[in-house]
Backbone of each chain as ProteinMPNN parsed JSONL, in Angstrom:
{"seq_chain_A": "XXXXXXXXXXXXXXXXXXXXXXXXXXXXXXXXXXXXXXXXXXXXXXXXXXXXXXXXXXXXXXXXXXXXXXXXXXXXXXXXXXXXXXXXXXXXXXXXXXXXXXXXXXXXXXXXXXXXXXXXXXXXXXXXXXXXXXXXXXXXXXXXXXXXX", "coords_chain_A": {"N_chain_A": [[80.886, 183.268, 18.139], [81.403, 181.146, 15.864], [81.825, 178.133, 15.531], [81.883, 175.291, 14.848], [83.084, 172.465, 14.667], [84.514, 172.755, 16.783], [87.05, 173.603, 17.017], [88.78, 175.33, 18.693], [88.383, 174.038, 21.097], [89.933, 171.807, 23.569], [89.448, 169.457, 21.997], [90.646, 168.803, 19.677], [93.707, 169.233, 19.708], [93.382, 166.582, 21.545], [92.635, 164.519, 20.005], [94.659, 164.858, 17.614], [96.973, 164.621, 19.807], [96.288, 161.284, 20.309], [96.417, 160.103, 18.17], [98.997, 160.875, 17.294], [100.067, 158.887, 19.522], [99.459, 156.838, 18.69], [100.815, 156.416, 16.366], [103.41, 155.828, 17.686], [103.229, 153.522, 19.167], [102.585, 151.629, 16.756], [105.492, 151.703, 15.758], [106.917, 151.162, 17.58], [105.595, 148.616, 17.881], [106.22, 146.693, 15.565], [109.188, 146.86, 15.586], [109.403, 145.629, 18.306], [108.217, 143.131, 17.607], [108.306, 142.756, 14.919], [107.917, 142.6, 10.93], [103.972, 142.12, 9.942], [101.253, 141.067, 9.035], [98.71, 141.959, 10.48], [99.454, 143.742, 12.01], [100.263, 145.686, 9.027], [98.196, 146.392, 8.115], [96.949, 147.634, 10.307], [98.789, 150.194, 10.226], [97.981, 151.059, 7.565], [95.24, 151.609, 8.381], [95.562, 153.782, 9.95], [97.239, 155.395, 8.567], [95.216, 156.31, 6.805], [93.058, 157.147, 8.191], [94.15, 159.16, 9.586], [95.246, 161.275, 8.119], [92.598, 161.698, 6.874], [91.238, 162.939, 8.959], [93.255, 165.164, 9.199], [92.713, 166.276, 6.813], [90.174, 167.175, 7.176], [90.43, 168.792, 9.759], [91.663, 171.04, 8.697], [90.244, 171.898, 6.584], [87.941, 172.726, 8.275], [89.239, 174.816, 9.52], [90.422, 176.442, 7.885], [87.577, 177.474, 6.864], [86.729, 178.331, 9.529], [88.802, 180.507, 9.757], [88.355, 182.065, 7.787], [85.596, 183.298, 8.711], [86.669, 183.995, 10.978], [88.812, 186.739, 11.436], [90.635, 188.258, 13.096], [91.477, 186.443, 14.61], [92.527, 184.133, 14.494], [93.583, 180.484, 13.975], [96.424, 178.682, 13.809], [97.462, 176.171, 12.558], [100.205, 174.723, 12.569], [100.804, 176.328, 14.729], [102.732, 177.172, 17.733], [101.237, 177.571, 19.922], [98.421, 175.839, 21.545], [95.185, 176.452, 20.085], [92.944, 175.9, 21.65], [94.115, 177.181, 24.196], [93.132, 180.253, 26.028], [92.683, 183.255, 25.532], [91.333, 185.196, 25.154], [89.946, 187.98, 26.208], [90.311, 189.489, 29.502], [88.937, 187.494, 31.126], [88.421, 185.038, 30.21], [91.167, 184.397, 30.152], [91.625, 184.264, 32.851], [90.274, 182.442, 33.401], [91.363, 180.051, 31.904], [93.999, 180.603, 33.361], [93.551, 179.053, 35.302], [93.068, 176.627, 34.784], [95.172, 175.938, 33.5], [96.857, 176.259, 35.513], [96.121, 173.832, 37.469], [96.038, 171.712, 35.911], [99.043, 171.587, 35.944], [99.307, 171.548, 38.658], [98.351, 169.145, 38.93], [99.881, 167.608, 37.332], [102.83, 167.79, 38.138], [102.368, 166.014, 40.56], [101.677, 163.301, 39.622], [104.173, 162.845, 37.506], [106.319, 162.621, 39.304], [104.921, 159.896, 40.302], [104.875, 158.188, 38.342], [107.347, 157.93, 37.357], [108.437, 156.6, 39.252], [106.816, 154.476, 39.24], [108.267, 153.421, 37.176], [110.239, 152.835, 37.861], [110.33, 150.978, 39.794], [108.75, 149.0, 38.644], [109.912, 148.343, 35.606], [108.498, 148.562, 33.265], [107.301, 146.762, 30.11], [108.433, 148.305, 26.946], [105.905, 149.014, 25.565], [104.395, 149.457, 27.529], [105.376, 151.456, 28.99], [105.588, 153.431, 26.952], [102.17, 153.622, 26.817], [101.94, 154.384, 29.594], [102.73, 157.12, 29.505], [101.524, 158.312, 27.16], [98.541, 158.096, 29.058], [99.043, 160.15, 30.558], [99.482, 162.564, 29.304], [97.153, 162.789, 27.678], [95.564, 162.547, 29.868], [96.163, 164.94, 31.373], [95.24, 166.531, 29.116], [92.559, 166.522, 29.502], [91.978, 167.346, 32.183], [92.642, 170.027, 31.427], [90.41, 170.436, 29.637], [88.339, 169.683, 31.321], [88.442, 172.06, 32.888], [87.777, 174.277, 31.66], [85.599, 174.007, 30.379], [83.549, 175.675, 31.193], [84.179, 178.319, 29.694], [83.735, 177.603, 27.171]], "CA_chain_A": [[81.995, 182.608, 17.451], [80.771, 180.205, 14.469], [83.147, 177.085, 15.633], [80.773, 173.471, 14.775], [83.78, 171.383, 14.872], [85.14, 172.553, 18.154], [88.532, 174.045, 16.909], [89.052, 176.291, 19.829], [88.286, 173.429, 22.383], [90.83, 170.811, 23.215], [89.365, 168.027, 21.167], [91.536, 168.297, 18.106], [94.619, 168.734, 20.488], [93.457, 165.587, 22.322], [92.7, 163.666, 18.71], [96.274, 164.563, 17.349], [98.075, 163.58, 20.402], [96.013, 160.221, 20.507], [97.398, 159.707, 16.836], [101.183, 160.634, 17.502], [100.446, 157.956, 20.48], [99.15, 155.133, 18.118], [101.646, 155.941, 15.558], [104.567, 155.827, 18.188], [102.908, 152.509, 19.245], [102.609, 150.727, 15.846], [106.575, 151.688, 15.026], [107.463, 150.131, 18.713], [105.175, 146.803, 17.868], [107.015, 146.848, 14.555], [110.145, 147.16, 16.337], [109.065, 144.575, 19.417], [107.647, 141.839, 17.114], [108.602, 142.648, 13.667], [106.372, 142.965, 10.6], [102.874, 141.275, 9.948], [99.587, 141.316, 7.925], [97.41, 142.818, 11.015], [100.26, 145.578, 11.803], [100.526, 146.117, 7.86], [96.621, 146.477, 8.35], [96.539, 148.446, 11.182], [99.307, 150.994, 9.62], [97.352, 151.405, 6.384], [94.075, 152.283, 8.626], [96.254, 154.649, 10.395], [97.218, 156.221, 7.675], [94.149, 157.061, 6.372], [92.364, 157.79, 9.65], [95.453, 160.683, 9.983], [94.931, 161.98, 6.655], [91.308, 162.189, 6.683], [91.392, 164.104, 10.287], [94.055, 166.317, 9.371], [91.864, 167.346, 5.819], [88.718, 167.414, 8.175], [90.322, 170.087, 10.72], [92.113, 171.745, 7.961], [89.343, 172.517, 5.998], [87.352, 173.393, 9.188], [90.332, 175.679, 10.246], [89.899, 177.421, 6.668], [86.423, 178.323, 7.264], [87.107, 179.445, 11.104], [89.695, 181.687, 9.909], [87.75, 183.119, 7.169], [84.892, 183.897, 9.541], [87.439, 185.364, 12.525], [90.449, 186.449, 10.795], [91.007, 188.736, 13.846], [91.247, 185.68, 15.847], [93.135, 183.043, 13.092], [93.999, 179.292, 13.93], [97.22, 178.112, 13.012], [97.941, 174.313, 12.29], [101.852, 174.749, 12.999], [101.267, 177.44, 15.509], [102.977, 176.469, 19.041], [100.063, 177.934, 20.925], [96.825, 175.769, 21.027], [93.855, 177.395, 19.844], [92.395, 175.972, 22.875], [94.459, 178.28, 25.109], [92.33, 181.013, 25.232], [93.145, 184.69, 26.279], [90.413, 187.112, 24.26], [89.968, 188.762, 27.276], [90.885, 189.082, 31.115], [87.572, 186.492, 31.917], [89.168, 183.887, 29.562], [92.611, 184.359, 30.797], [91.669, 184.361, 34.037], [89.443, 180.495, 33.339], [92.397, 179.33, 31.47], [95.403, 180.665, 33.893], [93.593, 178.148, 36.693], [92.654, 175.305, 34.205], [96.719, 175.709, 33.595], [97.275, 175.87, 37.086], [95.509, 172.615, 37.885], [97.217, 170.568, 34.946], [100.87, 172.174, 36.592], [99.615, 170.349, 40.328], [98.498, 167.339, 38.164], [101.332, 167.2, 36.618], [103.664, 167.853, 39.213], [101.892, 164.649, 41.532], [101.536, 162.326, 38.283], [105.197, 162.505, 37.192], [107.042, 160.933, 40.006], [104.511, 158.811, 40.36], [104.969, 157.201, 37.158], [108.737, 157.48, 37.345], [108.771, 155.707, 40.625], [106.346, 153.572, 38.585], [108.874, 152.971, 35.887], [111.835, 152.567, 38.443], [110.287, 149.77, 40.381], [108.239, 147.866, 37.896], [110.854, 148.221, 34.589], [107.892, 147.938, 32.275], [108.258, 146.826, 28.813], [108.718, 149.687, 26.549], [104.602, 149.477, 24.918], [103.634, 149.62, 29.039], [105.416, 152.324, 29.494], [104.514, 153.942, 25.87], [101.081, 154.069, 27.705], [102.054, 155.421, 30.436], [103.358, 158.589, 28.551], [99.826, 158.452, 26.693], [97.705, 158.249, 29.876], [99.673, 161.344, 31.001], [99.28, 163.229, 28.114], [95.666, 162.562, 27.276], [94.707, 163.121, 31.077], [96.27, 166.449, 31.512], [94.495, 167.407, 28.271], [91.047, 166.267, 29.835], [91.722, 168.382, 33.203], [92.668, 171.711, 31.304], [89.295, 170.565, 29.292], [87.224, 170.191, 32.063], [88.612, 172.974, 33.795], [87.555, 175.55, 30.893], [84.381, 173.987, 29.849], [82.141, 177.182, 31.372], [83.915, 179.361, 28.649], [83.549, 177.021, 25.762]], "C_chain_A": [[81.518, 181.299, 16.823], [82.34, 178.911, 14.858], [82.454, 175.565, 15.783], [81.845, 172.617, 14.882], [84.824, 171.722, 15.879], [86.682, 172.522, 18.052], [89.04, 174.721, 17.877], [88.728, 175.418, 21.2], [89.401, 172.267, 22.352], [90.666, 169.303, 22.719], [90.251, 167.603, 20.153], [93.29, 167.799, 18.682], [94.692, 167.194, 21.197], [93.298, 163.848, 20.581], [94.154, 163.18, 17.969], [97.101, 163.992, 18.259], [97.553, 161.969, 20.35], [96.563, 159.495, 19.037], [98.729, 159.46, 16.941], [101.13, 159.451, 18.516], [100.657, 156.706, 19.876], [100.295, 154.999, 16.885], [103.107, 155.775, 16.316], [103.996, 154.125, 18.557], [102.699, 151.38, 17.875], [104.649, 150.637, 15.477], [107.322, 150.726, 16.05], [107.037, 148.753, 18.468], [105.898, 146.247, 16.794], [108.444, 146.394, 14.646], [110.417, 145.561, 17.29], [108.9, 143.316, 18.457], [107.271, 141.566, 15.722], [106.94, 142.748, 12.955], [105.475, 141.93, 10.534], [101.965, 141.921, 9.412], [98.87, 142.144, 8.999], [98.442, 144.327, 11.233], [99.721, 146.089, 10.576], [98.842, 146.898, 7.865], [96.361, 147.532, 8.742], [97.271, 149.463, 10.514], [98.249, 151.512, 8.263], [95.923, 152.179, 6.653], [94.438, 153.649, 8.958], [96.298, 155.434, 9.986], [96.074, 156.988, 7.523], [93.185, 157.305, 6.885], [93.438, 159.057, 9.829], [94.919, 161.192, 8.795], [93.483, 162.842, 6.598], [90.977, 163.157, 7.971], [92.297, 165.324, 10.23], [93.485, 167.149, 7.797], [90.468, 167.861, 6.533], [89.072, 168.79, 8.86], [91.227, 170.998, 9.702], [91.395, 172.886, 6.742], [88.317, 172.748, 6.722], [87.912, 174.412, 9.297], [90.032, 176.971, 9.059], [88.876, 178.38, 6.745], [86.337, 179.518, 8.579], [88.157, 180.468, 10.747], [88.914, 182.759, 8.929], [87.113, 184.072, 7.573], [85.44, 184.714, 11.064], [88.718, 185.171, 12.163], [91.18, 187.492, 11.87], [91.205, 187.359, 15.33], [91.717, 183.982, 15.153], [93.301, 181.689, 14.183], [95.217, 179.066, 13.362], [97.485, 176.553, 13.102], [99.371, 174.107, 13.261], [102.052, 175.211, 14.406], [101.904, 176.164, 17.097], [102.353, 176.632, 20.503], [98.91, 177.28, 20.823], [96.302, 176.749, 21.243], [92.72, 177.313, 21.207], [92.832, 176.695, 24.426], [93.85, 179.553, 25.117], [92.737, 182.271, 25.801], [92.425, 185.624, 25.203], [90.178, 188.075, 25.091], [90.291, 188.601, 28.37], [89.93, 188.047, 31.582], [88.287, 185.279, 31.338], [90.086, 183.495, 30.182], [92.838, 183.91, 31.982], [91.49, 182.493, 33.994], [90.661, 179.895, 33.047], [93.48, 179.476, 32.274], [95.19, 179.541, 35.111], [93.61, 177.319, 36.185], [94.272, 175.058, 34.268], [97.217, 175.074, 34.721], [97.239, 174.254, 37.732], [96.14, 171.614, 37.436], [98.446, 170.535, 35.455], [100.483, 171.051, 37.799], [99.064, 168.823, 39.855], [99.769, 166.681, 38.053], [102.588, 166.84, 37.68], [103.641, 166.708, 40.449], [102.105, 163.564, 40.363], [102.888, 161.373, 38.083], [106.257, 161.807, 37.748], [107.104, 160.106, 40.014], [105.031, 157.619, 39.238], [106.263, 157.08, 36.95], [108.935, 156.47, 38.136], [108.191, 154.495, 39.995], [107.567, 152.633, 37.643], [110.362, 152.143, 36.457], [111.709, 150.742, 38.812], [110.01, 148.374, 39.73], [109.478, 147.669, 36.191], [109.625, 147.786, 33.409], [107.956, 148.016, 30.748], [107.735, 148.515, 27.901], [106.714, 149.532, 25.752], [103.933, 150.094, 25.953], [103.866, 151.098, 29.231], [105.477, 154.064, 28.508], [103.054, 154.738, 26.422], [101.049, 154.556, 28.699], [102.238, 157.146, 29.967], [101.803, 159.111, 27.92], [98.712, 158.395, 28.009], [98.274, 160.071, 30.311], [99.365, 162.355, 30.583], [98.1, 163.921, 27.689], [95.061, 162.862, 28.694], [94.878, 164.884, 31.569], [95.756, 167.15, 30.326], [92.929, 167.339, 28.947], [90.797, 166.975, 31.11], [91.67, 169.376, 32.461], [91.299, 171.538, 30.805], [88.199, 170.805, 29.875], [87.616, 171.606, 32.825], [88.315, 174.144, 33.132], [86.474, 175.252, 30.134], [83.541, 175.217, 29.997], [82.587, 177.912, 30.313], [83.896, 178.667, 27.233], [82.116, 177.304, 24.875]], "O_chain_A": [[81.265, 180.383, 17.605], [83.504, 178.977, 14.464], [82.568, 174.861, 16.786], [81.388, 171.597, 15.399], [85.895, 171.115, 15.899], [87.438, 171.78, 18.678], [90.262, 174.592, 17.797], [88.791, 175.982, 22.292], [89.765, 171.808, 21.27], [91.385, 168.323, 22.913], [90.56, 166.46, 19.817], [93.935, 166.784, 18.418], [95.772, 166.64, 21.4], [93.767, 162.719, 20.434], [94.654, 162.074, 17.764], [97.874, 163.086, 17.948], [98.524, 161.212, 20.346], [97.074, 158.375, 19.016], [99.419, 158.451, 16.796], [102.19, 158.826, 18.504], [101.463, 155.815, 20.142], [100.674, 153.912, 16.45], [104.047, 155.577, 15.546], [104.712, 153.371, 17.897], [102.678, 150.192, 18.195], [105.099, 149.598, 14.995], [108.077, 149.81, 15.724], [107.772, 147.797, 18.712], [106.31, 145.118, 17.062], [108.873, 145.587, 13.822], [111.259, 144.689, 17.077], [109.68, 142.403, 18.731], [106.471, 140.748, 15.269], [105.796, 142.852, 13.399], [105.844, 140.83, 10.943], [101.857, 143.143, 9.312], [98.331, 143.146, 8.53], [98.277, 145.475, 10.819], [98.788, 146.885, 10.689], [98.688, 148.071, 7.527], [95.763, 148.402, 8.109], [96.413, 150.065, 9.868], [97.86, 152.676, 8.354], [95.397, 152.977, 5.877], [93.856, 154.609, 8.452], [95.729, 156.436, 10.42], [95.915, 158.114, 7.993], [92.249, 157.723, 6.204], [92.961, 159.985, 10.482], [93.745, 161.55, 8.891], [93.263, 164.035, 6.393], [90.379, 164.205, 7.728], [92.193, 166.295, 10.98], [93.731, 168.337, 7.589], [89.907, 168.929, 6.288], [88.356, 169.78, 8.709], [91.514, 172.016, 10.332], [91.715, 173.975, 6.265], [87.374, 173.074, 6.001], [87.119, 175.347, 9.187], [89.571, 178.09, 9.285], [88.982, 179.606, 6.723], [86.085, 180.719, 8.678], [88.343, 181.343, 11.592], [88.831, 183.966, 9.157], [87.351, 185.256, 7.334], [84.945, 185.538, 11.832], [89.502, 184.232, 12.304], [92.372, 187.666, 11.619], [91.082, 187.457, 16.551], [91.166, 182.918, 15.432], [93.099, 181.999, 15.357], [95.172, 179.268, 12.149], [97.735, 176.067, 14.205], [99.499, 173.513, 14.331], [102.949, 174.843, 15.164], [101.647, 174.99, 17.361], [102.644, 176.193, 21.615], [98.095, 177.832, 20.084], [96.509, 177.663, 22.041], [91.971, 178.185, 21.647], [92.149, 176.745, 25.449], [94.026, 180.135, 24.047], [93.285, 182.085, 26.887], [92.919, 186.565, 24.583], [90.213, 189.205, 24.604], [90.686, 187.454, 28.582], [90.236, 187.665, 32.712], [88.757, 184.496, 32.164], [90.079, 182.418, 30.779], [93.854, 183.308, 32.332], [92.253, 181.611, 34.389], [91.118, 179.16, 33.922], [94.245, 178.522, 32.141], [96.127, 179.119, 35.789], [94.28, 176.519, 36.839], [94.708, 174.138, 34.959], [97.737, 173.98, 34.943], [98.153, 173.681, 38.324], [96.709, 170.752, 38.106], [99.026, 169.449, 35.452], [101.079, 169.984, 37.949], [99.326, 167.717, 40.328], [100.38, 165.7, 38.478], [103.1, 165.737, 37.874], [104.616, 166.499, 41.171], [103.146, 162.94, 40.569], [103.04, 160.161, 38.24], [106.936, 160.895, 37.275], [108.048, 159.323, 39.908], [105.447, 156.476, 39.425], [106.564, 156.075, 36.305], [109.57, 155.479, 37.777], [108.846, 153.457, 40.085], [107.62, 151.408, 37.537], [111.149, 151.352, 35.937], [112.373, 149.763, 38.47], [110.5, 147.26, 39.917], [109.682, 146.493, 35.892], [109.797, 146.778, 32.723], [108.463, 148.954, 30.133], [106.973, 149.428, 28.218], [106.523, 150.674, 25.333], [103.108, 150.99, 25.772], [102.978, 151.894, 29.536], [105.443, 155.22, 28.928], [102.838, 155.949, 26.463], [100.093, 155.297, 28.927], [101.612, 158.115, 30.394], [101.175, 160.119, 28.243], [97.686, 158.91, 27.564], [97.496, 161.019, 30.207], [98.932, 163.219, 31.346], [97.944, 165.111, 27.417], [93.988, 163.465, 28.676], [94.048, 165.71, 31.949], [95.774, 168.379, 30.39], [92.206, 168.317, 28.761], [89.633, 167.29, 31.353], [90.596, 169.965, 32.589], [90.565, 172.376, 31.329], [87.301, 171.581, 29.546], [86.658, 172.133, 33.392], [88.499, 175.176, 33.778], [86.2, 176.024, 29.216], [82.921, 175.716, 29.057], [81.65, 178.378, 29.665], [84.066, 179.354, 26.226], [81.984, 176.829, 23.747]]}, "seq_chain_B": "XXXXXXXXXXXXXXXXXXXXXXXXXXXXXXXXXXXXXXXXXXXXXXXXXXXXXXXXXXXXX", "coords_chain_B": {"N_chain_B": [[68.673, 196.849, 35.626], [71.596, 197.924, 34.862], [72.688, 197.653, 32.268], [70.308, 197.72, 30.821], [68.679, 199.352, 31.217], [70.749, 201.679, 29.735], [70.146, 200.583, 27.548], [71.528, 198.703, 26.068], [72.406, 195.571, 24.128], [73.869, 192.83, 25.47], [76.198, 192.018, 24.101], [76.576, 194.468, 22.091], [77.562, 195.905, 24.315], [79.782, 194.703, 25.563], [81.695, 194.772, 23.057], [81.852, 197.404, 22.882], [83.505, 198.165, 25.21], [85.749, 196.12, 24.564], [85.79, 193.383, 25.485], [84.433, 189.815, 25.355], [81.465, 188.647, 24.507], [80.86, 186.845, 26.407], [81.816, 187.284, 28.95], [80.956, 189.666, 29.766], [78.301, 188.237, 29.981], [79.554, 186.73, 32.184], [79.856, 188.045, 34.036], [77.443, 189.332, 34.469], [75.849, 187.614, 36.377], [77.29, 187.517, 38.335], [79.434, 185.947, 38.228], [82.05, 186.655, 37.344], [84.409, 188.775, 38.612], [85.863, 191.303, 37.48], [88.234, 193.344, 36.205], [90.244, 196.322, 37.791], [90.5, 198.232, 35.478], [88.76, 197.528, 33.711], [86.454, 197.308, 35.009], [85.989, 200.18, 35.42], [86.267, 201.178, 32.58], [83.459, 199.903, 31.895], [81.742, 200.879, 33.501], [82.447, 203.703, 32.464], [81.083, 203.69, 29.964], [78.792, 202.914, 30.803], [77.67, 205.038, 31.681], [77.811, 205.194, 34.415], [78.806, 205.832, 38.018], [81.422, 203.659, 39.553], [80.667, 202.478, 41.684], [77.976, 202.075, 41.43], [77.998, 199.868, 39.623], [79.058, 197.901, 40.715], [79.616, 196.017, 44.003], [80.265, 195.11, 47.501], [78.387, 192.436, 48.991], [79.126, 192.571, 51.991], [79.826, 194.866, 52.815], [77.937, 196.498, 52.313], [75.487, 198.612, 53.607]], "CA_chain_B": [[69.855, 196.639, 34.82], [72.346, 199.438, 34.206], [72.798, 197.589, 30.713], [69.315, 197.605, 29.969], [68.434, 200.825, 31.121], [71.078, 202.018, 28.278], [69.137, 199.892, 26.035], [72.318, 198.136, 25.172], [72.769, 194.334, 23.902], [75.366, 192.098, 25.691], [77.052, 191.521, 22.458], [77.015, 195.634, 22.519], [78.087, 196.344, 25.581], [80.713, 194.214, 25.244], [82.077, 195.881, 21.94], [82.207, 198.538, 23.558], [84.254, 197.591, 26.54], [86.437, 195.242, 23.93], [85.3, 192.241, 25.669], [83.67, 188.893, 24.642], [79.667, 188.904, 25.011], [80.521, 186.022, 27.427], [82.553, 187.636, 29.813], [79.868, 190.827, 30.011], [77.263, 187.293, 30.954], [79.297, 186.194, 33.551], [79.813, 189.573, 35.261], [76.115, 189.937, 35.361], [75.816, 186.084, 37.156], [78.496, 187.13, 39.613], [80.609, 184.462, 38.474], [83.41, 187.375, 37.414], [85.087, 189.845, 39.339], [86.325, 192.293, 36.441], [89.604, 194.362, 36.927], [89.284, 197.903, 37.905], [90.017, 198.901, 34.206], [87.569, 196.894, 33.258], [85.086, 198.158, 35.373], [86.183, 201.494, 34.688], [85.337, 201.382, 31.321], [82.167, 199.425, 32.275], [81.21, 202.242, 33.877], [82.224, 204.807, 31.722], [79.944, 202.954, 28.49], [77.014, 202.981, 31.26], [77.564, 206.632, 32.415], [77.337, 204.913, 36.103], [79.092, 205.341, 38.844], [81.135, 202.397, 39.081], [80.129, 201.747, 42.875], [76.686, 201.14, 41.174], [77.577, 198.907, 39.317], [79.862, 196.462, 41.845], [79.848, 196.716, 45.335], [80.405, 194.361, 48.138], [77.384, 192.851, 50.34], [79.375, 192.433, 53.097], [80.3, 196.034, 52.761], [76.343, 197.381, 51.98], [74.505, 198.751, 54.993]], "C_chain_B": [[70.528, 197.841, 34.684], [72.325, 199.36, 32.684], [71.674, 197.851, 30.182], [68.868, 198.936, 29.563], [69.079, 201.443, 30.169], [70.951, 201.811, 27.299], [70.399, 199.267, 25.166], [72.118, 196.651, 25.254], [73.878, 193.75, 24.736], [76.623, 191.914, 24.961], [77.707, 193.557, 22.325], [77.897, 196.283, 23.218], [79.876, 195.497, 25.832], [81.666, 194.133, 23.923], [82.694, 196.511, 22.385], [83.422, 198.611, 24.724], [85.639, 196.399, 25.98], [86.611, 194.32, 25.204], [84.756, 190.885, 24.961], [82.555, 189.293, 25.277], [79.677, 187.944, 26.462], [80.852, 186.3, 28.815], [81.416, 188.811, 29.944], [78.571, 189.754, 30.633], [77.605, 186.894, 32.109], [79.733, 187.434, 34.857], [78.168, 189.874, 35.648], [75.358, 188.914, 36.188], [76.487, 186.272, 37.939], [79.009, 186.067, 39.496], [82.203, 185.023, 38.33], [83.705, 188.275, 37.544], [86.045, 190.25, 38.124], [87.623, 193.253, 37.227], [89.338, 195.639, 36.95], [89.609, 198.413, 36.679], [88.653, 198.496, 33.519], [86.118, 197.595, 33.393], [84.954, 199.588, 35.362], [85.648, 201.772, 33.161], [83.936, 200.864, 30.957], [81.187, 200.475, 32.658], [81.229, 203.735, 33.639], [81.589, 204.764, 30.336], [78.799, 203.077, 29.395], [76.655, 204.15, 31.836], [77.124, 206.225, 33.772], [78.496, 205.136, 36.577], [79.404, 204.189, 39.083], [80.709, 201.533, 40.462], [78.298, 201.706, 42.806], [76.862, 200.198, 40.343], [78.006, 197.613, 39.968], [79.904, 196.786, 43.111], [79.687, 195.17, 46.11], [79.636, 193.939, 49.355], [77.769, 192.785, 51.673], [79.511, 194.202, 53.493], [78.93, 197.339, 52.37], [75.876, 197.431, 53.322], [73.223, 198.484, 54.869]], "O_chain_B": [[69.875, 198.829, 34.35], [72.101, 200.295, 31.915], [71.729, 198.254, 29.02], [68.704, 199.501, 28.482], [68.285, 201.986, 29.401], [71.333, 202.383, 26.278], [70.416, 199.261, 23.935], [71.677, 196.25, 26.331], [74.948, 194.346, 24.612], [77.779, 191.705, 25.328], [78.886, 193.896, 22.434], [78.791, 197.045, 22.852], [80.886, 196.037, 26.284], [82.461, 193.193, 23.945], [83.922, 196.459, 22.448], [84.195, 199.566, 24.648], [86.397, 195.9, 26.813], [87.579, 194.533, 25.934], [84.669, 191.027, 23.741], [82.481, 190.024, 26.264], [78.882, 188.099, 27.388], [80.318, 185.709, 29.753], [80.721, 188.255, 30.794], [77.877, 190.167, 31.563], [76.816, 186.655, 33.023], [79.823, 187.484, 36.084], [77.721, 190.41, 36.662], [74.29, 189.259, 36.693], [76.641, 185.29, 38.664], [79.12, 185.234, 40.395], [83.217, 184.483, 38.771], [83.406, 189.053, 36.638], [86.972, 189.492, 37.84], [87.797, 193.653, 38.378], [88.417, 196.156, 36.318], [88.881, 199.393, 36.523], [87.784, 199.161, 32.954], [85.243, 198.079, 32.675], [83.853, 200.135, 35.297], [84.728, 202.513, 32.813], [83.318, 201.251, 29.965], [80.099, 200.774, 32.164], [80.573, 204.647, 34.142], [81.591, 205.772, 29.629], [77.733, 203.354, 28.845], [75.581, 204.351, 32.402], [76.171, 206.8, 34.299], [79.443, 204.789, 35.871], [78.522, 203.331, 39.048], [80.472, 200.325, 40.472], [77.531, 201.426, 43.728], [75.868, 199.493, 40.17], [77.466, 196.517, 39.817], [80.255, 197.934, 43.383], [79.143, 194.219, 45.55], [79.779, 194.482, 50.45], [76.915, 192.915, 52.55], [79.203, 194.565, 54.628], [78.997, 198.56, 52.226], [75.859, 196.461, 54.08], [72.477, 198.571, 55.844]]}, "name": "protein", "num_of_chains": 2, "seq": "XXXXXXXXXXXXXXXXXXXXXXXXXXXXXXXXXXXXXXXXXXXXXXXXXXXXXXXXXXXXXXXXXXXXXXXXXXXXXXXXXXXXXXXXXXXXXXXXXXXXXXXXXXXXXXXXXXXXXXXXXXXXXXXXXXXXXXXXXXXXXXXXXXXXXXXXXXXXXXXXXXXXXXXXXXXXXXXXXXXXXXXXXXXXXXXXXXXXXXXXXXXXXXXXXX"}
């Protein structure tokens, strides 16, 4: 499987959510502490750090589908590409990597409620919280399905 | 090898068996226990017997 920019692993998943994080975080600082020249700054890099990543895996995605059109990519789709099920060996790697993220998840989420109950942190704190969450349960299912990558 | 002895490829053999090539590597690493269709048709692409090709050493005399 011809895949150099690692469309079928959860890097791109973990790239886009780290985007939706920073652009939910510039609209809150925005929000929190009104506008300004380094926001205006930072938005404008933003921009065109999103742009250029979403023509980058778009015109990767192109190629990967050309070369396995029995085995397509979709942009939109609501399945990552990094979920993998080509066969029962896959399925099998990926139904525990799942698994693992589920008892992550399932310990994590209290935590950080109970977190949120006691401490009341301001809304960028707890922004990041949501983004640690997010970004860590993508980095278990990752490590947990590295052998079939 | 059963595979070799049929003079097939991994990439082959796994074709055949509509598999990935990777999943036919880690069955022959013992890292994966295949379902009995699996190994059913494993063993009907290697004309073996499929208690030659898996078997259990606790369970070998």
């Amino acid at each position: 499987m011809n895949d150099p920019l690692k469309l079928r692993t959860p890097l791109w998943t973990l790239i886009f959510t780290l985007l939706t994080y920073i652009l939910l975080a510039i609209i809150l600082a925005q929000r929190e502490y009104g506008n300004s020249s380094i926001l205006a700054a930072i938005a404008v890099g933003f921009t065109v750090v999103t742009f250029s990543l979403i023509g980058i895996h778009l015109g990767a995605q192109k190629k990967y589908n050309a070369k396995n059109p029995e085995n397509k990519i979709q942009f939109f789709g609501l399945v990552p590409p990094e979920l993998r099920d080509d066969d029962e060996m896959t399925q099998s790697v990926s139904s525990l990597a799942t698994r693992r993220v589920y008892i992550y998840l399932s310990i994590l989420l209290p935590l950080f409620a109970l977190i949120y109950v006691y401490y009341q942190p301001e809304p960028l704190a707890t922004l990041a919280m949501f983004a640690t969450l997010s970004i860590t349960s993508i980095l278990v299912y990752w490590q947990n399905i590295k052998q079939i990558l | 090898m059963k595979r070799r002895a049929a003079d097939l490829t991994q990439s082959e053999l796994a074709a055949a068996v509509k598999v990935t090539r990777q999943t036919i590597g880690f069955i022959e690493k013992g890292e994966f226990a295949p379902s009995i269709a699996l190994s059913l048709r494993l063993a009907a692409t290697l004309s073996s017997p499929v208690n030659e090709l898996f078997w259990l050493e606790e369970l070998t005399p």
